[in-house]
N, C-alpha and C positions, 0 to 999 in steps of 0.2 A: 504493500500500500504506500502510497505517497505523503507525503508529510501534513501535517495538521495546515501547515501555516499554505503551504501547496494547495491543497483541497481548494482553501478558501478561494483563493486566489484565481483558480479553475472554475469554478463553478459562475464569479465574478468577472468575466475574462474578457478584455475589451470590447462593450457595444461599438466601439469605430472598426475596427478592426473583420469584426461578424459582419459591419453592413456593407464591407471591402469586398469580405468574400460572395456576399447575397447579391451584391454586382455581376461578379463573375458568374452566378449562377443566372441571371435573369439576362444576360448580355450573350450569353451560350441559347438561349430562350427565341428570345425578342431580336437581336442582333447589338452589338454593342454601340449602332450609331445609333438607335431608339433606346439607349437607357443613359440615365443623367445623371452622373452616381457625384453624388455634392459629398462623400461620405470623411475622404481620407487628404490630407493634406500633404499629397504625394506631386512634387511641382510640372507640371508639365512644359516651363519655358525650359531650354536647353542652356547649358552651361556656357559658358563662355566659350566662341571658338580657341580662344588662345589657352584656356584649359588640355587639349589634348596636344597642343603643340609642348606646353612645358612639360606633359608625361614625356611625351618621346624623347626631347632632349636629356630630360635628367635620367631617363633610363639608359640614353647612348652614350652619356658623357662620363657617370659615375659608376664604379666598381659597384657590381652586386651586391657584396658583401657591408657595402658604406648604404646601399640603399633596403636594402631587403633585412641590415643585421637588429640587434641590439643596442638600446642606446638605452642613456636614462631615465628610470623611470618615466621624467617628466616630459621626456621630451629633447631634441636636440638642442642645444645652448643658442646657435643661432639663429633657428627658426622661431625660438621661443623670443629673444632678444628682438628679432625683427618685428613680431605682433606687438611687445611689449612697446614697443619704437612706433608703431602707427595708432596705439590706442592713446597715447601718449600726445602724439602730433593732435589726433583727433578731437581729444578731451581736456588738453593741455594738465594731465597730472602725470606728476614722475612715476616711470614704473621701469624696471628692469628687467632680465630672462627672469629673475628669481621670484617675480610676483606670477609668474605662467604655468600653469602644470597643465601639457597637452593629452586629451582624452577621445576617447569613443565619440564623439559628438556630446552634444550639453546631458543626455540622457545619462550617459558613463560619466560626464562631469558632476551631475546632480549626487550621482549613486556613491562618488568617491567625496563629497561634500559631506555626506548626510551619514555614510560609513566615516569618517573622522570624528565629526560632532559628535553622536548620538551614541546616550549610555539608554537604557531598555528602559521603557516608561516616559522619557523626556517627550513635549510634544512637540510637533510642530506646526504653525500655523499658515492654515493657506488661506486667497481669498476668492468665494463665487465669484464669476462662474471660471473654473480654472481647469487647467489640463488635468482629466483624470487621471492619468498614470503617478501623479504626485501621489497619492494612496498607497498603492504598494510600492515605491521607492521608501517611505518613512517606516512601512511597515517589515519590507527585509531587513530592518536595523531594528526590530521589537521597538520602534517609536510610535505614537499615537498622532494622528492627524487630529487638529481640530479647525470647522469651519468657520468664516465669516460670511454670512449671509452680502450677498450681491446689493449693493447700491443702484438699482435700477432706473435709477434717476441719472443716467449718466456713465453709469460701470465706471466710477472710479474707486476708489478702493475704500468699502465702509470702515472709516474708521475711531467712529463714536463706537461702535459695536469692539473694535480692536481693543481698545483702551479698557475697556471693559473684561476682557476675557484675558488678555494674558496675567500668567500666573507663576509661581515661583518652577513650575515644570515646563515652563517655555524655554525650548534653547537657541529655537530657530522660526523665522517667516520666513515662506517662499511667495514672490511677484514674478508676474510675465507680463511684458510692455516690450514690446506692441504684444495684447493679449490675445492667447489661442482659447476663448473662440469670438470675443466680443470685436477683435480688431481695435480695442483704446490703447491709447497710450494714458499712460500714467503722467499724470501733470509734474511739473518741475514746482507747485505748489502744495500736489499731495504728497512727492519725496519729501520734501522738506517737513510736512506736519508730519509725516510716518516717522522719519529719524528723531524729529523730537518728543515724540511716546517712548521708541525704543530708548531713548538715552535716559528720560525720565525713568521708566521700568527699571531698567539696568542699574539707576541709582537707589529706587527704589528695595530691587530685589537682593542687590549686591553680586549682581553676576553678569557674565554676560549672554548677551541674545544676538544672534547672529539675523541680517540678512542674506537671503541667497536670489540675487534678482537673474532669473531665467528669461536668457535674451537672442533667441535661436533668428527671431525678426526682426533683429535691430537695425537692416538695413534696408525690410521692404517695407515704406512708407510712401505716406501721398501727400503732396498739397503742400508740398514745402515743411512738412511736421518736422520737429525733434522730439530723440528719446531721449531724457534726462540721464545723467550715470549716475548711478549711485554712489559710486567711489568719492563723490566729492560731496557727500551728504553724510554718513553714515560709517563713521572708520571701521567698525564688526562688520566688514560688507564682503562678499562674493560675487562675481558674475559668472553664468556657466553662458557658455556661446556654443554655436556650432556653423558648421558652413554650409549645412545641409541645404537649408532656402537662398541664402546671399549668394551661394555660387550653384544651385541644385543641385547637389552634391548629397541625399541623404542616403543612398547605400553604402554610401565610404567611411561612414562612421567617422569623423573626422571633427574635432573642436578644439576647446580651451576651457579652463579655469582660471578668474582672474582673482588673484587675492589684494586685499586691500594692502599697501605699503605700511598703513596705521593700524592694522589687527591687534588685538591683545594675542600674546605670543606667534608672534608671526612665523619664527623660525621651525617652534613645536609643529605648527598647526599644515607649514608646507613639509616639514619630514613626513607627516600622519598622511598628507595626501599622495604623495611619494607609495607610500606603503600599501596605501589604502590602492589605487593604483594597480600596483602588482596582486596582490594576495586576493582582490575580486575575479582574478583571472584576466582582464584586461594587460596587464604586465605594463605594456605602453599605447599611446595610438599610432596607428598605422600609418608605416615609416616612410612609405610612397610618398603618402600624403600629407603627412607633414614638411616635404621638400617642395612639393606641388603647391601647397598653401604660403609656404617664402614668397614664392613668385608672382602669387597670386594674390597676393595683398588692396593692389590700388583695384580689382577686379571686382563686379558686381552685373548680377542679372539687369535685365530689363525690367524696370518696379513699373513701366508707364504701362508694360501690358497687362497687369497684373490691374493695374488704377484701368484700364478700358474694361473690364471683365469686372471691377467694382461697380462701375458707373452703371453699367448696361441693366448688372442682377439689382443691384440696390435700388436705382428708378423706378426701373418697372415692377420691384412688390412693393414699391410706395404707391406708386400710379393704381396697383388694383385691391390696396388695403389692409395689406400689411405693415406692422409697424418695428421700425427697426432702427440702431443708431446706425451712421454711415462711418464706416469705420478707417481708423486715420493709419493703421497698420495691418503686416498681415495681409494672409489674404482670406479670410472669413467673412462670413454675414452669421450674426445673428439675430432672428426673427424674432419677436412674439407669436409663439402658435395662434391661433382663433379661438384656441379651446386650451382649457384648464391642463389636460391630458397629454402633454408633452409627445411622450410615447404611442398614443393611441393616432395621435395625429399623425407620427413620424411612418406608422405602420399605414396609414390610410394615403401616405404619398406614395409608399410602394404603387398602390395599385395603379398610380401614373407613370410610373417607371420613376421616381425621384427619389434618390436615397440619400435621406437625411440625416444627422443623428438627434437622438431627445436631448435637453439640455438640462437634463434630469442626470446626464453624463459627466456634467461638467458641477454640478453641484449648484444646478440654477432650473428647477422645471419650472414647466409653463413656456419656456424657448426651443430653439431648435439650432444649430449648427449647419452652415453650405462652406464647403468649400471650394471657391471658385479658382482655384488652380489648373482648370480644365479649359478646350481649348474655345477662344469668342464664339465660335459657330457652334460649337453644340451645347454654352449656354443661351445662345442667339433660340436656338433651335426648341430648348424646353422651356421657355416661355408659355407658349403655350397649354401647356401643362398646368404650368405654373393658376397660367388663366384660370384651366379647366378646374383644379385641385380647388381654387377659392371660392368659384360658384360652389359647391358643396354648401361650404359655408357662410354662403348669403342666402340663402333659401330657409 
């Protein structure tokens, strides 16, 4: 039999994930250009073309053994040194190799954050409507999730409810900005009032509390937006990145951990992730790719196609009644269903081929989740659906 903690976790097993596969099965059905699967946040713009020029180079130029071996846990010294040098340019805070520990993508970054912090029972706080997978990442380290109900007024981060609920067993908050699945960006007004609960707590409790800001879209935005960094708000700070959407890059498994320069034990806290690192079985991330990612620094998708596939979905379920914020990052919409029923609603879009998720997923029902990562014409194409699925509920 499989493990206690396993069962759970099986039996729980990604509603995104299931409505991936329920694609594949109705696209084998129907044909895959009649189904409109909004399910999975898997990009469809292509990578950079200069992406496959620097594989080739650095595979022709450098010894196997310098590309394919062994290196530091954390990471090669100068590809680290080189991110630590652009986040640096970017955000204008000093950072060096030594604040970088390269990982699996933000996912492996999160897991090696959360495996250093957390003693069993500690908890840690997330905010609606948030990535689910944040649940079982706290709870492979026996830590406890606890939520903050969603600000729907806006999806910025409630935090009269925050102030309220942390407690001497808080050791960590996790944020995502630009948010998967709302698309908000987190204000450079709500950083600021977050970091000062945390520091208040912190003096309060006599400990520290960490943030960990999950920021896998911090470069697909629209409309001229900025993300705030945390680093210059909040010195117990983390950033987990990954390059999976900025450069669509997500089967490469490829990211960063950024630690704050001002951490309480900083030195401890990058050995622990050093460790933490190898011993989860990641050992290091993928050594290609972090040569590939040197080069690839000033590189970035196209966000405007991403901003045309906003425009197009978001209009038109404004236009026939749906209500929804327009979201400034990311590439999500998320709706208010019509009905109370999150999930009954999400199963009643099947029947138009539209696979949505509840946002009963994300720790926010009565929503629903699209991701428009797919290509203009065949969210051109289910509009009409779209139409069809609302007359339902105007009648």
């Amino acid at each position: 039999m499989i493990s206690k903690k396993m069962k759970t976790m099986v039996e729980n097993s990604s509603t995104i994930r299931a409505m991936f596969e329920e694609g594949k099965r109705l696209s084998s059905i129907y044909g895959e250009e009649n189904i409109f699967d909004y399910s999975i946040g898997n990009p469809n713009v292509e990578p950079p073309n200069e992406i496959k020029d620097i594989i080739i180079k650095i595979l022709n130029e450098e010894k196997p053994n310098t590309v394919h071996g062994y290196m530091n846990n954390s990471g090669y010294e100068d590809v680290r040194e080189a991110i630590a040098r652009n986040i640096k340019e970017k955000n204008s805070i000093e950072l060096n190799y030594e604040n970088i520990v390269m990982t699996c993508g933000a996912a492996g970054g999160l897991n090696v954050i959360l495996k250093s912090l957390l003693n069993p029972g500690d908890e840690v706080i997330v905010f609606a409507p948030f990535f689910g997978e944040y649940i079982n990442y706290v709870k492979n380290f026996d830590g406890k999730v606890k939520v903050i109900s969603a600000d729907t007024n806006g999806f910025q981060l409630n935090l009269k409810e925050l102030k309220n609920e942390i407690s001497q067993n808080t050791k960590a908050i996790i944020i995502n900005s630009p948010n998967n699945p709302s698309g908000v960006i987190y204000s450079e007004d709500t950083i600021q009032q977050l970091s000062n609960i945390l520091r208040e707590k912190e003096e309060e409790f006599k400990q520290d509390i960490y943030l960990i800001s999950d920021e896998p879209y911090r470069e697909i935005v629209y409309d001229n937006a900025k993300v705030p960094c945390v680093l210059k708000y909040y010195d117990n700070s983390f950033i987990g990145y990954s390059y999976s959407k900025s450069l669509s890059l997500p089967g490469e498994r490829i990211g960063y951990v950024v630690v704050n320069p001002k951490i309480n034990g900083f030195k401890e806290i990058v050995s622990s992730l050093n460790i933490a690192n190898r011993i989860l079985g990641f050992v290091n991330a993928p050594s290609l790719f972090q040569k590939v990612i040197k080069e690839s620094l000033n590189l970035e998708v196209d966000a405007e196609i991403y901003k045309k596939n906003r425009d197009l979905l978001y209009n038109h379920l404004i236009s026939i009644g749906f209500e929804c914020m327009k979201p400034e990052g990311a590439f999500y919409l998320f709706p208010k269903a019509p009905i109370n029923d999150d999930v009954k609603f999400c199963e009643e879009a099947k029947k138009f081929n539209i696979l949505a998720v509840p946002g009963k997923t994300f720790g926010c029902p009565g929503y629903f989740r699209l991701s428009y990562c797919i290509s203009y014409e065949k969210i051109k194409k289910s509009l009409k659906a779209f139409d069809n699925l609302m007359e339902k509920y105007k009648k």
